[in-house]
TORPAZA-814254 format. One record per residue (C-alpha): x, y, z; residue in one letter. Coordinates in steps of 0.05 Angstrom, whole numbers, plus 5000, padded with zeros to 4 digits. Layout:
<atoms>
ATOM    c1    c2    c3  r
ATOM     X     Y     Z  A
...
</atoms>
This chain:
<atoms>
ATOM    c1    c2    c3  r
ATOM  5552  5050  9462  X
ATOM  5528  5112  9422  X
ATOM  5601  5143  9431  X
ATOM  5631  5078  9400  X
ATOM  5580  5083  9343  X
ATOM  5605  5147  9327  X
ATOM  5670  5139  9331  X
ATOM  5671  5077  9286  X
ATOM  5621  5125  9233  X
ATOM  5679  5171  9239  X
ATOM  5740  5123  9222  X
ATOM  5698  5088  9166  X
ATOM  5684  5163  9135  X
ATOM  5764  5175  9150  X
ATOM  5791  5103  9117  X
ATOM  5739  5120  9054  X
ATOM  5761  5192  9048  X
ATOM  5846  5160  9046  X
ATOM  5825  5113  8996  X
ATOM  5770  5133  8946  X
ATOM  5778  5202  8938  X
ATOM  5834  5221  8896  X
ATOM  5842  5254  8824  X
ATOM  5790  5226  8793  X
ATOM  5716  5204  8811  X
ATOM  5707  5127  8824  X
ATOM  5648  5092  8827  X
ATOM  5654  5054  8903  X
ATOM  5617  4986  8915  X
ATOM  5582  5026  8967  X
ATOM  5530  5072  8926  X
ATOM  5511  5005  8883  X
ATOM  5490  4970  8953  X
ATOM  5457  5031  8983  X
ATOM  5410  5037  8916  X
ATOM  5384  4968  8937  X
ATOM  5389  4973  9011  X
ATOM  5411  5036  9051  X
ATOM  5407  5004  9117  X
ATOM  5458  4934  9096  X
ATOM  5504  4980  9056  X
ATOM  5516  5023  9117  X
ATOM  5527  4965  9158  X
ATOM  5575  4933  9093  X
ATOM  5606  4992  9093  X
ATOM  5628  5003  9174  X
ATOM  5647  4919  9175  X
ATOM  5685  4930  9113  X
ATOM  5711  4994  9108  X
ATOM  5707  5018  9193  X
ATOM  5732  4952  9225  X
ATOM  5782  4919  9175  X
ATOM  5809  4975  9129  X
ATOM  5816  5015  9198  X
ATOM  5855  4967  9231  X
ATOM  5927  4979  9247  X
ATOM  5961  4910  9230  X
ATOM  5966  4934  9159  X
ATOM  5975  4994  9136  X
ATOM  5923  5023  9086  X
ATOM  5977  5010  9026  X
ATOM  5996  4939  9048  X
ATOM  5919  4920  9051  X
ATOM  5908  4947  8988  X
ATOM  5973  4908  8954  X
ATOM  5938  4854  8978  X
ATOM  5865  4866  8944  X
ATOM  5904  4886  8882  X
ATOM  5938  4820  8884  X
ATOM  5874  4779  8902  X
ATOM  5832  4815  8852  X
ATOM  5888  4803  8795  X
ATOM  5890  4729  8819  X
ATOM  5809  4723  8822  X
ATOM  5802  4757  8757  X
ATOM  5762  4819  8788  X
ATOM  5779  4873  8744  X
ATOM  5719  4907  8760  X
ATOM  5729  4912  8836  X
ATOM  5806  4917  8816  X
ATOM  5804  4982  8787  X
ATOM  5769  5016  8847  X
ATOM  5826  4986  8895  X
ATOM  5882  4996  8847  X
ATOM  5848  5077  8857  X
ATOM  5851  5065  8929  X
ATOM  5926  5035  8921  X
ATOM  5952  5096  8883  X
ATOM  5912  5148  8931  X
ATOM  5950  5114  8993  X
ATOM  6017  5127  8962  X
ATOM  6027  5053  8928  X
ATOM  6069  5074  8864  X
ATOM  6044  5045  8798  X
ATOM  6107  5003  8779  X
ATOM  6095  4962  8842  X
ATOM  6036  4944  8827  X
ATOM  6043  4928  8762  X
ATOM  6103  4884  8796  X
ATOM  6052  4850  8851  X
ATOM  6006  4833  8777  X
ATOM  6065  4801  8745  X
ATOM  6086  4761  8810  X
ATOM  6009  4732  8812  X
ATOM  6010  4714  8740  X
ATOM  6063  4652  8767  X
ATOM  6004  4623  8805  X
ATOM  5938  4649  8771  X
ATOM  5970  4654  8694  X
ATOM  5974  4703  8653  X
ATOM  5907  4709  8621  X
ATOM  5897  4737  8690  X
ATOM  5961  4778  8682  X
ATOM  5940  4815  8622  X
ATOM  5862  4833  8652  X
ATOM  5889  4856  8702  X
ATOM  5944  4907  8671  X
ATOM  5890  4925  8625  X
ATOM  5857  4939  8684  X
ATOM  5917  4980  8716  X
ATOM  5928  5020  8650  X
ATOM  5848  5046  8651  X
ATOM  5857  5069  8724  X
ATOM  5929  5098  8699  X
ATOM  5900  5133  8642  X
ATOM  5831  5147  8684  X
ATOM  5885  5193  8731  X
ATOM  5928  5224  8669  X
ATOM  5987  5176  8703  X
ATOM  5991  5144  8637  X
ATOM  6049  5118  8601  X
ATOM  6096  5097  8663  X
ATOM  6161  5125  8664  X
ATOM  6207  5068  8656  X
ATOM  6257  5060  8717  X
ATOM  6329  5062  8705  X
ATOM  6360  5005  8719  X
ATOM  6422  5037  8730  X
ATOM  6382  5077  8788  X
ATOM  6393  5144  8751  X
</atoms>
């Protein structure tokens, strides 16, 4: 039982490393809960980030597509920015998910559309990854 503690405290510390550390500082969810409660943020934190981030279904940047694209629908920006971090620190390029923000605006609108690419740009500009290069449509 002790063994499979540490183990899952290793994987959690792993899966946060991948996603929050990157070019630029974020604030995580994580330090806001342990300033109120140490204890429930560690627990949070090894549900959350050790048992579901971990698992193996989904890779890291499919699962974090998929917050980007909940967050944008929700209207999250907040929470958005620190996974759209985690999506570009897992290898997620920023034209696709400025693509996943457009193809949520069809369901949530686009007042949602344009928080969250406002949202997108800060973290862009946050990491110096701001302007986009335009693709070429030719493929060139």
């Amino acid at each position: 039982m002790e063994q499979d503690l540490k183990d899952l405290i290793e994987k959690t510390k792993r899966t946060a490393q991948r996603l929050f550390s990157g070019p630029v500082p974020i604030e995580v969810p994580y330090k806001l809960w342990k300033a109120f409660d140490p204890d429930l943020a560690k627990d949070l934190s090894l549900f959350i980030t050790g048992k579901i981030y971990s698992r193996e279904v989904l890779p890291l940047p499919e699962r974090q597509m998929i917050a980007v694209a909940a967050l944008a629908a929700l209207h999250k920006t907040e929470e958005l920015k620190v996974h759209a971090h985690g999506a570009l620190n897992v290898g997620v390029p920023p034209e696709k998910l400025s693509e996943i923000i457009f193809q949520v605006g069809i369901y949530s609108g686009f007042p949602a559309v344009n928080a969250a690419l406002g949202a997108l740009k800060e973290v862009l500009i946050s990491r110096g990854e701001w302007p986009v290069a335009p693709k070429d449509p030719a493929g060139e």
